[in-house]
Biotite code that builds the C-alpha atoms (Angstrom):
import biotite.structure as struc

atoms = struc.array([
    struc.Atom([0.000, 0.000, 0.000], chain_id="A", res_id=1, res_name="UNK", atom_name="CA", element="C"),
    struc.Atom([1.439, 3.658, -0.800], chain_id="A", res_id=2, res_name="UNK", atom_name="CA", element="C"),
    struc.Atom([2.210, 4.978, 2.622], chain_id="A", res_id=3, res_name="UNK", atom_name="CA", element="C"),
    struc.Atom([0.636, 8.495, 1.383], chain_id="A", res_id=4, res_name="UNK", atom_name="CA", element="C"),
    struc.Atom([-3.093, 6.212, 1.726], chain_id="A", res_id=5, res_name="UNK", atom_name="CA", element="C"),
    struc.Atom([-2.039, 4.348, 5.366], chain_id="A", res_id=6, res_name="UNK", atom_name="CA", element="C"),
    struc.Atom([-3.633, 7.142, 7.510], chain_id="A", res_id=7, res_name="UNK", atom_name="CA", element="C"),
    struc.Atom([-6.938, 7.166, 6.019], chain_id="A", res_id=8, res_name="UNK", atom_name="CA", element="C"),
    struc.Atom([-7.042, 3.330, 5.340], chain_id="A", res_id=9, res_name="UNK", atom_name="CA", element="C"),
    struc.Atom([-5.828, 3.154, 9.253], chain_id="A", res_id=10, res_name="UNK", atom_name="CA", element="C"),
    struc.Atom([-8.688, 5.390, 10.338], chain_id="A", res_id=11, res_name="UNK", atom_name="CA", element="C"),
    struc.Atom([-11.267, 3.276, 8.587], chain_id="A", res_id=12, res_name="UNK", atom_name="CA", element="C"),
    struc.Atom([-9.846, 0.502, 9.958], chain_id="A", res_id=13, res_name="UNK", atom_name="CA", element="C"),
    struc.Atom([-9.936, 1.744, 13.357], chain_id="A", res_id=14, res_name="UNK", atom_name="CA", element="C"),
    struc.Atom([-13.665, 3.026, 13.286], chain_id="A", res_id=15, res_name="UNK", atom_name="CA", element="C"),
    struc.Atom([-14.992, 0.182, 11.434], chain_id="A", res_id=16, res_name="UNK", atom_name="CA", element="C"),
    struc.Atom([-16.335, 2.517, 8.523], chain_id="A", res_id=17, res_name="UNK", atom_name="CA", element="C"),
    struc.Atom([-16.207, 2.228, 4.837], chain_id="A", res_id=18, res_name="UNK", atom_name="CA", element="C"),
    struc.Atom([-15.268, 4.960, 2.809], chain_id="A", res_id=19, res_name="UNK", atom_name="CA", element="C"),
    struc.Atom([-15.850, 5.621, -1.292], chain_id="A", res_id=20, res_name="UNK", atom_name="CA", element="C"),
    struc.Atom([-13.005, 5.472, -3.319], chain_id="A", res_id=21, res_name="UNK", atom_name="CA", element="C"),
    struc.Atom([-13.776, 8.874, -4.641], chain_id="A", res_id=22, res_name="UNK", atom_name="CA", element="C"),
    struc.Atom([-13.450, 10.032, -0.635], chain_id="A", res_id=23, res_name="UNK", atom_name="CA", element="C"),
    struc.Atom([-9.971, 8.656, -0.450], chain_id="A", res_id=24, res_name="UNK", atom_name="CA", element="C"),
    struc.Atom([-8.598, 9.893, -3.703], chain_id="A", res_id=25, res_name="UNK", atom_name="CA", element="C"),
    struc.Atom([-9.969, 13.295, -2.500], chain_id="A", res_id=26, res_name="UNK", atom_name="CA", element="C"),
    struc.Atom([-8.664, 13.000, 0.676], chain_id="A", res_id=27, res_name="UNK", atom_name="CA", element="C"),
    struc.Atom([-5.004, 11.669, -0.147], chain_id="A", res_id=28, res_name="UNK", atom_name="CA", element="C"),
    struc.Atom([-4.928, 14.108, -3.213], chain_id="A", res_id=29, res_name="UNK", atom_name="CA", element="C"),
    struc.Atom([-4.667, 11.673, -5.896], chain_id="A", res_id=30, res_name="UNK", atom_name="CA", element="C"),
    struc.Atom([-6.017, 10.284, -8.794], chain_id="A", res_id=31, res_name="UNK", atom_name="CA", element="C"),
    struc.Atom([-9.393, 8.673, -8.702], chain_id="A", res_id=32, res_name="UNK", atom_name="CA", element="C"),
    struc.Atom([-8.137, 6.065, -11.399], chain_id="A", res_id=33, res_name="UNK", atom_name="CA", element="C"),
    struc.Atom([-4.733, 5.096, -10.053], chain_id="A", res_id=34, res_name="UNK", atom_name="CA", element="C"),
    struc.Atom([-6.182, 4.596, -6.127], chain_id="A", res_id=35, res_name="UNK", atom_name="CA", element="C"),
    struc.Atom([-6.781, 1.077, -6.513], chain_id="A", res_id=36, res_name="UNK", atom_name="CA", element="C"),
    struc.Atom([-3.044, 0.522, -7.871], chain_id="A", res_id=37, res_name="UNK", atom_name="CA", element="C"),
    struc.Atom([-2.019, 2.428, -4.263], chain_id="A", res_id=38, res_name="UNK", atom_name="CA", element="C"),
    struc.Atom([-4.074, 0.523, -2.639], chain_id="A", res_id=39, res_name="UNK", atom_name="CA", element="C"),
    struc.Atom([-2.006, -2.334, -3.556], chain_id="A", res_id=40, res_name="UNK", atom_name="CA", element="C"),
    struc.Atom([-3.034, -6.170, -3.116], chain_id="A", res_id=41, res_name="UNK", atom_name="CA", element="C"),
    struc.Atom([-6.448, -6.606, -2.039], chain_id="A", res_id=42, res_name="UNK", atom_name="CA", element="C"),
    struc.Atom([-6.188, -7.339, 1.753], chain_id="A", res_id=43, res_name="UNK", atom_name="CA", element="C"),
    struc.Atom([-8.902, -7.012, 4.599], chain_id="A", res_id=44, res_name="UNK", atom_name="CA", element="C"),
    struc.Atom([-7.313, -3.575, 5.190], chain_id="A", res_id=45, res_name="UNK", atom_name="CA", element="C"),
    struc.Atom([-8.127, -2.304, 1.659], chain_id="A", res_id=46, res_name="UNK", atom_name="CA", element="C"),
    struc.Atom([-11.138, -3.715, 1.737], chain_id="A", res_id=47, res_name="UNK", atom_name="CA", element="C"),
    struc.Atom([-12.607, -0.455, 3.963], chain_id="A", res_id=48, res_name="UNK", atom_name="CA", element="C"),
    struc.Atom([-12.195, 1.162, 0.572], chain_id="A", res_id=49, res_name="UNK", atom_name="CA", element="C"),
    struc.Atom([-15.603, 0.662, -1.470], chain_id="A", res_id=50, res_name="UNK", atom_name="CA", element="C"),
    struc.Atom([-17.469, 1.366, -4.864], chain_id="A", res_id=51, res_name="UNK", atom_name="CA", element="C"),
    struc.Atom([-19.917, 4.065, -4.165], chain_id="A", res_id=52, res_name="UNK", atom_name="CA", element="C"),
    struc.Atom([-22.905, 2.311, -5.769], chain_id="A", res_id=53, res_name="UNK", atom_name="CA", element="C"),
    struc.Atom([-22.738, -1.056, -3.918], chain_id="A", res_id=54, res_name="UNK", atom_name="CA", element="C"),
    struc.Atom([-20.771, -0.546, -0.851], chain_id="A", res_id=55, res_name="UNK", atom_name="CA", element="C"),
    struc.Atom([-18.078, -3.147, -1.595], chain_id="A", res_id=56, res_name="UNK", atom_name="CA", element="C"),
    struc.Atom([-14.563, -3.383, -2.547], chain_id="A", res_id=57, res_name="UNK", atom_name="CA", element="C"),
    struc.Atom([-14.391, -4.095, -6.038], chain_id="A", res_id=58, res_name="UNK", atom_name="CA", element="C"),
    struc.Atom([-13.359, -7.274, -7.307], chain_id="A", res_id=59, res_name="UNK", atom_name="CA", element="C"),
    struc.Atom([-12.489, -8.354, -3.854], chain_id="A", res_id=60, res_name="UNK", atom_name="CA", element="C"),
    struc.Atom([-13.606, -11.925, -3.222], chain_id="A", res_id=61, res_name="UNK", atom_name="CA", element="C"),
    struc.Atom([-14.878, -12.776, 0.090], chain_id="A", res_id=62, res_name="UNK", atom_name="CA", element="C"),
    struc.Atom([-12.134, -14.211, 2.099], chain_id="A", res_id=63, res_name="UNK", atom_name="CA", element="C"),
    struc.Atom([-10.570, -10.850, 0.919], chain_id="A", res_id=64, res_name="UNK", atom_name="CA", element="C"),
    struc.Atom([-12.904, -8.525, 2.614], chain_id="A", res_id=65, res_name="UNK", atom_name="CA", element="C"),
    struc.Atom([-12.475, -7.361, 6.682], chain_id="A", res_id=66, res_name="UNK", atom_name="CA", element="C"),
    struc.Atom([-14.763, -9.570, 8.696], chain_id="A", res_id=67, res_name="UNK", atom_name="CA", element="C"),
    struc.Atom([-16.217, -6.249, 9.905], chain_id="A", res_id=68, res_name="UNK", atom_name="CA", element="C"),
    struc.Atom([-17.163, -4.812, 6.949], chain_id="A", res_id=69, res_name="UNK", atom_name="CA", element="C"),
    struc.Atom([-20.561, -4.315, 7.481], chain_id="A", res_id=70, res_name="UNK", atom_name="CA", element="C"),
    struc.Atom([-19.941, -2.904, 10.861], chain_id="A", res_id=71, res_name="UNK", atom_name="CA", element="C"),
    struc.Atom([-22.078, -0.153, 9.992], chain_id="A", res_id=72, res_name="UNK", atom_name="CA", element="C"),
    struc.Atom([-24.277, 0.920, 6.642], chain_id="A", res_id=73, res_name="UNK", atom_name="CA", element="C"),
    struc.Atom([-22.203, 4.662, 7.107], chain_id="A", res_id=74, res_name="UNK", atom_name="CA", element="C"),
    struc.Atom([-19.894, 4.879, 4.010], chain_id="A", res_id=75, res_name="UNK", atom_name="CA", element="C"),
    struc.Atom([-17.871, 7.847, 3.654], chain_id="A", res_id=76, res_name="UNK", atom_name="CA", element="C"),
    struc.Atom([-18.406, 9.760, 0.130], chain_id="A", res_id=77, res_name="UNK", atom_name="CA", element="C"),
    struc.Atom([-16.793, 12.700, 0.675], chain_id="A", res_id=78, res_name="UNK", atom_name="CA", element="C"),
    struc.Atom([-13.038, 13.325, 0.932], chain_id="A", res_id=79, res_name="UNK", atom_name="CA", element="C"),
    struc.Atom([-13.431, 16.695, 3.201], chain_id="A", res_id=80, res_name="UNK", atom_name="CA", element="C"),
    struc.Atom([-15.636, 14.860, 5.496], chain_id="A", res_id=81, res_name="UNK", atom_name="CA", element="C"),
    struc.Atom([-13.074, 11.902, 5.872], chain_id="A", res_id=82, res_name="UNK", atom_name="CA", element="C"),
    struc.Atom([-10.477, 14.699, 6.606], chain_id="A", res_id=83, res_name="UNK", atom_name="CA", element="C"),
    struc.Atom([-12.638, 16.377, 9.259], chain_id="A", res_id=84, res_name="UNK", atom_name="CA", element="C"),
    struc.Atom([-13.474, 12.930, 10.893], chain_id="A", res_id=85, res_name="UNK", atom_name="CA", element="C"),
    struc.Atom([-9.805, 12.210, 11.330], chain_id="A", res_id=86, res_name="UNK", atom_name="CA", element="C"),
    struc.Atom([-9.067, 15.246, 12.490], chain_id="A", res_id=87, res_name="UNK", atom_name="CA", element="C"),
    struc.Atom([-11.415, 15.261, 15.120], chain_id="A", res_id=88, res_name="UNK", atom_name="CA", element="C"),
    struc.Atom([-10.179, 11.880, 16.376], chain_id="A", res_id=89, res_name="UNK", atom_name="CA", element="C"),
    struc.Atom([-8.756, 11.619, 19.770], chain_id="A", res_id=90, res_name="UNK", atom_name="CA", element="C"),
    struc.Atom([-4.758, 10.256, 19.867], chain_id="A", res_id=91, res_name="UNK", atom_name="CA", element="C"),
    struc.Atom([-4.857, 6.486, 21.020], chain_id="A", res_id=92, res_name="UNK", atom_name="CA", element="C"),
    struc.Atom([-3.376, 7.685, 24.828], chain_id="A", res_id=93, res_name="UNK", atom_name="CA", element="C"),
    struc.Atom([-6.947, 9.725, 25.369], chain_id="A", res_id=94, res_name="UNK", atom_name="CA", element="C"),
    struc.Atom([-9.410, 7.017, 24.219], chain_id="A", res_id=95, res_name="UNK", atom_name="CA", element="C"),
])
């Protein structure tokens, strides 16, 4: 995985939310077409990243997907939003 994309794939991780793929590119500041290349191998971590019009990874085959995927229905489709959220996330030491 580009280490530019770690922090927001790390958030979702963390909160157990999907996000668009649209939202990431926005948020990391690159292109929407080359985000699944930085995303790398399809993994469980990846995985947080989804399609916008059916909430899932694309081409990711089950045993590929985080087991929490469907945590929650939230998915995040806007790249300013995902920026604010992590942002307003308390450091590990004060949860």
């Amino acid at each position: 995985m580009d280490p530019g994309l770690i922090k927001f794939v790390s958030y979702l991780d963390r909160n157990r939310i999907r996000a668009t793929y649209k939202a990431v590119a926005d948020a990391a500041s690159v292109p929407h077409r080359s985000l699944g290349q930085l995303l790398g191998e399809k993994c469980p971590l990846a995985s947080w990243v989804v399609n916008e019009a059916t909430g899932e990874p694309t081409g990711y085959a089950d045993h590929q997907k985080h087991p929490a995927l469907h945590f929650t229905a939230e998915v995040i489709r806007d790249g300013d939003e995902l920026i604010r959220r992590i942002k307003r996330e308390k450091p590990p030491e004060a949860r």
